[in-house]
C-alpha positions in Angstrom: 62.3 161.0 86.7 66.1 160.9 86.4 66.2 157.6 88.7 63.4 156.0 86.2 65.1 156.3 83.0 68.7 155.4 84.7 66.5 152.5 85.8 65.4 151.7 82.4 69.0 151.1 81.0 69.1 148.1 83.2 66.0 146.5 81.8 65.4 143.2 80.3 67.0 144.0 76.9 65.0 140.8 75.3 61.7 141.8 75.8 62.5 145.6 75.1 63.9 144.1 71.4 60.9 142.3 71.8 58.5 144.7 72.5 59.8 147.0 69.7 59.8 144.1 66.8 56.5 143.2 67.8 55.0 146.8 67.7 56.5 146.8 64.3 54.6 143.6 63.7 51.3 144.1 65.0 51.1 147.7 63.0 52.0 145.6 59.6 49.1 143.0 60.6 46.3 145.1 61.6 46.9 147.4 58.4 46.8 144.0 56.7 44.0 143.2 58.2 42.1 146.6 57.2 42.0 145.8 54.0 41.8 141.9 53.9 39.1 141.4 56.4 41.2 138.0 57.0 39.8 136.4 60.0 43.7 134.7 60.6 44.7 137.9 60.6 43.1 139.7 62.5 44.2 136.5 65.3 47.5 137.7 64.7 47.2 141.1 64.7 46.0 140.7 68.2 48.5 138.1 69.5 51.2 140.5 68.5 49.5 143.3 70.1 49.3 141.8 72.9 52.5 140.4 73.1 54.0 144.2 72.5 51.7 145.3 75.5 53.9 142.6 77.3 56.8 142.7 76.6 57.1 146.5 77.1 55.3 146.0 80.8 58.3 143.3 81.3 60.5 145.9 80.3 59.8 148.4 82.6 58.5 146.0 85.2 62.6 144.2 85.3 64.0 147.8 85.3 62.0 149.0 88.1 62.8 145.7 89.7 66.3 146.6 90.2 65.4 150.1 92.2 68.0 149.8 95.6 66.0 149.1 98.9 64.7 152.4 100.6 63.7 152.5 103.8 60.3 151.9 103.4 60.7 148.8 101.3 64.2 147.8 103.4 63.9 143.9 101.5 64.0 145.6 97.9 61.6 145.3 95.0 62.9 141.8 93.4 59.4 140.4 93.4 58.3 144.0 91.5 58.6 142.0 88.1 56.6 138.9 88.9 53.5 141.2 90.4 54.2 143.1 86.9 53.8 139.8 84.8 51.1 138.4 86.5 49.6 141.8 85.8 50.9 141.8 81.6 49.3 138.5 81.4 45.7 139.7 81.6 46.1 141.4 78.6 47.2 138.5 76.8 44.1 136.7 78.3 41.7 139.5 76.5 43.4 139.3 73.4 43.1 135.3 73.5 39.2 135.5 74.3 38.5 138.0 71.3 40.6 135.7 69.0 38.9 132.8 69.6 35.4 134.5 69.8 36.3 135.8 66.3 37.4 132.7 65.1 34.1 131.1 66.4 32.3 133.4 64.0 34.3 132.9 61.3 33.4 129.0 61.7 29.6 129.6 62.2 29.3 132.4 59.0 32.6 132.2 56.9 33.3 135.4 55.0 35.7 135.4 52.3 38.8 137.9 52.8 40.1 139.5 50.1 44.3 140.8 49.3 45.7 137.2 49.4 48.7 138.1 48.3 49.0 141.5 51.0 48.0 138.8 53.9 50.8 136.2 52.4 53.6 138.6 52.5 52.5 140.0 55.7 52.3 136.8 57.7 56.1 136.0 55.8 57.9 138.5 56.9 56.1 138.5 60.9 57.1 135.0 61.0 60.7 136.0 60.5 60.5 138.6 62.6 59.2 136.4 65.2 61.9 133.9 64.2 64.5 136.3 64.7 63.3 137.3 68.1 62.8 133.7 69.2 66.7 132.7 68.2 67.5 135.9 70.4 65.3 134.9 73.4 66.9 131.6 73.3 70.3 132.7 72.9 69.8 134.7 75.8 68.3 131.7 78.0 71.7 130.4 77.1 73.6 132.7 78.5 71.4 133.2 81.7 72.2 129.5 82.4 75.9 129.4 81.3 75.6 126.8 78.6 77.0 126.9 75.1 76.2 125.5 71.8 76.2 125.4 68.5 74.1 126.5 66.3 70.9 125.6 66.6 71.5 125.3 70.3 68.9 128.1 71.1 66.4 126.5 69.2 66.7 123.2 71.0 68.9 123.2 74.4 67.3 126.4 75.5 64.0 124.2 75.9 66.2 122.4 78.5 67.5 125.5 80.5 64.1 127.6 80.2 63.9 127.4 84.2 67.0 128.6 85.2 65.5 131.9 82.8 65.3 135.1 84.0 61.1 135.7 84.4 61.0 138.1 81.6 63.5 136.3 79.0 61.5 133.1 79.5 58.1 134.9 79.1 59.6 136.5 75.7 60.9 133.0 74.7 57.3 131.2 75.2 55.3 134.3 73.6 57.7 134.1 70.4 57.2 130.3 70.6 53.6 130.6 70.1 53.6 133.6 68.0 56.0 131.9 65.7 53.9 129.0 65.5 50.6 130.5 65.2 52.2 132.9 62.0 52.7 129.4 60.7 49.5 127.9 61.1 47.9 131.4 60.3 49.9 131.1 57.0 48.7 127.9 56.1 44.8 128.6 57.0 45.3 131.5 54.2 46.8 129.1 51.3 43.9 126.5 52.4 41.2 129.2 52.4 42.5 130.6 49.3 42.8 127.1 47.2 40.5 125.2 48.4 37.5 127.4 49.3 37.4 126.0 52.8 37.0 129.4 54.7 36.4 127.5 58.2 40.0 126.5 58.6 40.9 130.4 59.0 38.3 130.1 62.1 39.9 127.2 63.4 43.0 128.9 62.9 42.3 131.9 65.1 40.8 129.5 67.6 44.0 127.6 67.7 45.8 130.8 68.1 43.8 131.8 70.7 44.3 128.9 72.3 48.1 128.6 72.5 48.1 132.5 73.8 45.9 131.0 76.8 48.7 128.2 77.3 51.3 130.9 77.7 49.3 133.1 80.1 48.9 129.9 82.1 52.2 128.8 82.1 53.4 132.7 83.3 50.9 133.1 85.5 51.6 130.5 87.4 55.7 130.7 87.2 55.1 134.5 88.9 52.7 133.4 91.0 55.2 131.2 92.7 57.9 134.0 92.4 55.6 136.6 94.2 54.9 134.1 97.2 58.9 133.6 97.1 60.1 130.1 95.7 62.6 127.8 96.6 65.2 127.1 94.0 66.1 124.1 94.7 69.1 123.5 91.4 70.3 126.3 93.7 70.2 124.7 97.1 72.1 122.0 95.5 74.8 123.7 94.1 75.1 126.6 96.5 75.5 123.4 99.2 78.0 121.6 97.2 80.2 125.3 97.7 79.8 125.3 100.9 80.4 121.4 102.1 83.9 121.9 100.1 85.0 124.8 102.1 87.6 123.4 104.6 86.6 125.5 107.1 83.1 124.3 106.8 82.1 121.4 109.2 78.4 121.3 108.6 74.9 123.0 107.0 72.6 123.4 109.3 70.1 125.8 107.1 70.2 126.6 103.6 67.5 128.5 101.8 67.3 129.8 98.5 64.5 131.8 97.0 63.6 133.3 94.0 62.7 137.2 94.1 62.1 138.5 90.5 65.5 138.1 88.3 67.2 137.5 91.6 68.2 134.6 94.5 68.1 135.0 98.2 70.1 132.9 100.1 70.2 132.7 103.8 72.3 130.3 105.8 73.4 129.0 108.8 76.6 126.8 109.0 78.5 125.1 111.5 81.9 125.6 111.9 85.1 124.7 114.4 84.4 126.1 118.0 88.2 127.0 118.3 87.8 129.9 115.8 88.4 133.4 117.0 86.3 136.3 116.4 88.6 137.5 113.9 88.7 134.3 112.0 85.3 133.8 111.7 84.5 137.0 110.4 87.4 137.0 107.5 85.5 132.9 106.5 81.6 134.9 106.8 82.9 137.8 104.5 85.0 134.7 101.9 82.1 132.5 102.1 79.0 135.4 101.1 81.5 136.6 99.1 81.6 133.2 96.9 77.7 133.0 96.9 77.5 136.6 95.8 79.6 135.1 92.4 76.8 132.8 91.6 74.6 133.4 88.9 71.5 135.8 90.0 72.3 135.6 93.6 72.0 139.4 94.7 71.6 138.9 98.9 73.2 136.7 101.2 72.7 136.4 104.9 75.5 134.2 106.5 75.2 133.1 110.1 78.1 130.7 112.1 77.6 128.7 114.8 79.7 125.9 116.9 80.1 122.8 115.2 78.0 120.3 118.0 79.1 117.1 116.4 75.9 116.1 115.0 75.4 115.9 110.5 72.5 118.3 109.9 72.9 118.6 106.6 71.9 114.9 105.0 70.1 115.4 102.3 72.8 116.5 99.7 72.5 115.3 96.2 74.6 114.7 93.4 76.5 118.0 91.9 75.0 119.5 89.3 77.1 120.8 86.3 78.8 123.9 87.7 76.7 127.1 86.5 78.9 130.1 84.3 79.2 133.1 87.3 79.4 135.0 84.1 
């Protein structure tokens, strides 16, 4: 038990802040929603719900995801967090179907909601909470990619960097996304319904809603997917074999992998060097040269083999350098 919780103080501190806003959240909508009987908020109340239930699974999920290898698991539990999402996503999935089932209803036989004003200031304040923990999420995909901005960068550039994410940071960026946008659209179903006596819209609302959550739980399920089968990043590759063709004492690549386990990189391989070098020698340039892949961002293992250099360029396929990535 003492191992779990000194575990936990190295989880995903985004979705934790996450998780706790949106608990916060989902309480003030369904209470809302107890005495409104406001079909666009009940949408919410759910998609917040569920996004709580998530983000507190990424949570532990990324904690338990740094555990050191044991004997029994000797390649470590990396891939722990994607096997976790693509588990946290199902609950999104429920919570989509009954909001659009609900929302479906609320088209065919519209019911009137009372507490206009309670569902108004409700759905204000969530979507600046949600705002809030968007501008975080983004901030942090920022940092996780070692670009700076202004501003408003988190808003805008983070769209740009959202792959070179942690899992869980990008999965608390797109869920705020949506929830941000769907406490809009919510919002305005509510001041439609209200003024104009058009109760549908607040169906189409929650159907909308419902909609967008299904987007995300695509969009995750898939990323982990790919992370639990072990994916090559290639930005990675790239730079990692820029590195290494630099290195004087480098003469050629002849393997290069890098793969994606959870938060972490893998990176195994296999480069040619001068034939003349000594035993001595070319164990000091394996230590130096896994000891400059280790600097990179999220690379956690490296596995460096040498071998003679026979002459021949194995290593043709080298593109142009990317912009060099913040080890910090």
């Amino acid at each position: 038990m003492k191992e779990f919780f000194t575990l936990l103080k190295k989880g995903n501190k985004p979705s934790l802040t996450a998780a706790i806003i949106n608990t916060f959240i989902a309480i003030m909508k369904g209470v809302a929603f107890f005495f409104t009987g406001n079909v666009a908020m009940f949408a919410e109340t759910m998609h917040s719900i569920g996004d709580a239930a998530n983000q507190y699974f990424v949570f532990i999920g990324s904690a338990l995801s740094k555990k050191a290898p044991t004997k029994r698991f000797p390649n470590g539990f990396g891939r722990l967090l994607n096997i976790v999402l693509l588990g946290a996503v199902l609950i999104v999935g429920v919570m989509a179907y009954e909001t659009i089932v609900e929302g479906w209803h609320q088209l065919a036989s519209p019911v009137k909601a009372e507490g206009f004003v309670i569902s108004v200031a409700v759905l204000a304040i969530a979507i600046l909470l949600e705002f809030f923990v968007l501008y975080k999420a983004g901030k942090e995909i920022l940092h996780e990619a070692g670009v700076t901005g202004n501003a408003f960068a988190p808003l805008t550039t983070s769209f740009a960097h959202l792959n070179r994410a942690k899992p869980a940071t990008k999965l608390v960026f797109l869920e705020d996304l949506v929830a941000t946008a769907g406490g809009v659209l919510a919002l305005a179903a509510v001041l439609i319904a209200h003024y104009t006596g058009f109760l549908q819209v607040e169906g189409a609302a929650s159907i909308a809603i419902g909609f967008m959550m299904l987007y995300v739980v695509g969009k995750v399920f898939l990323d982990n997917a790919r992370g639990a089968i072990g994916e090559t990043d290639e930005q990675m590759v790239n730079h990692i074999a820029h590195i290494l063709s630099d290195h004087p004492d480098v003469r050629d690549i002849r393997e290069l992998e890098v793969v994606k386990e959870g938060e972490f990189l893998h990176v195994e391989a296999k480069i040619e060097v001068d034939p003349q070098l000594n035993v001595t020698q070319a164990d000091h340039l394996q230590d130096r040269l896994a000891e400059i892949i280790l600097s990179q961002p999220s690379v956690d293992d490296v596995i460096i083999s040498l071998d003679a250099d026979d002459g021949e360029t194995h290593w043709k396929h080298l593109s142009k350098r990317p912009e060099q990535p913040d080890a910090t």
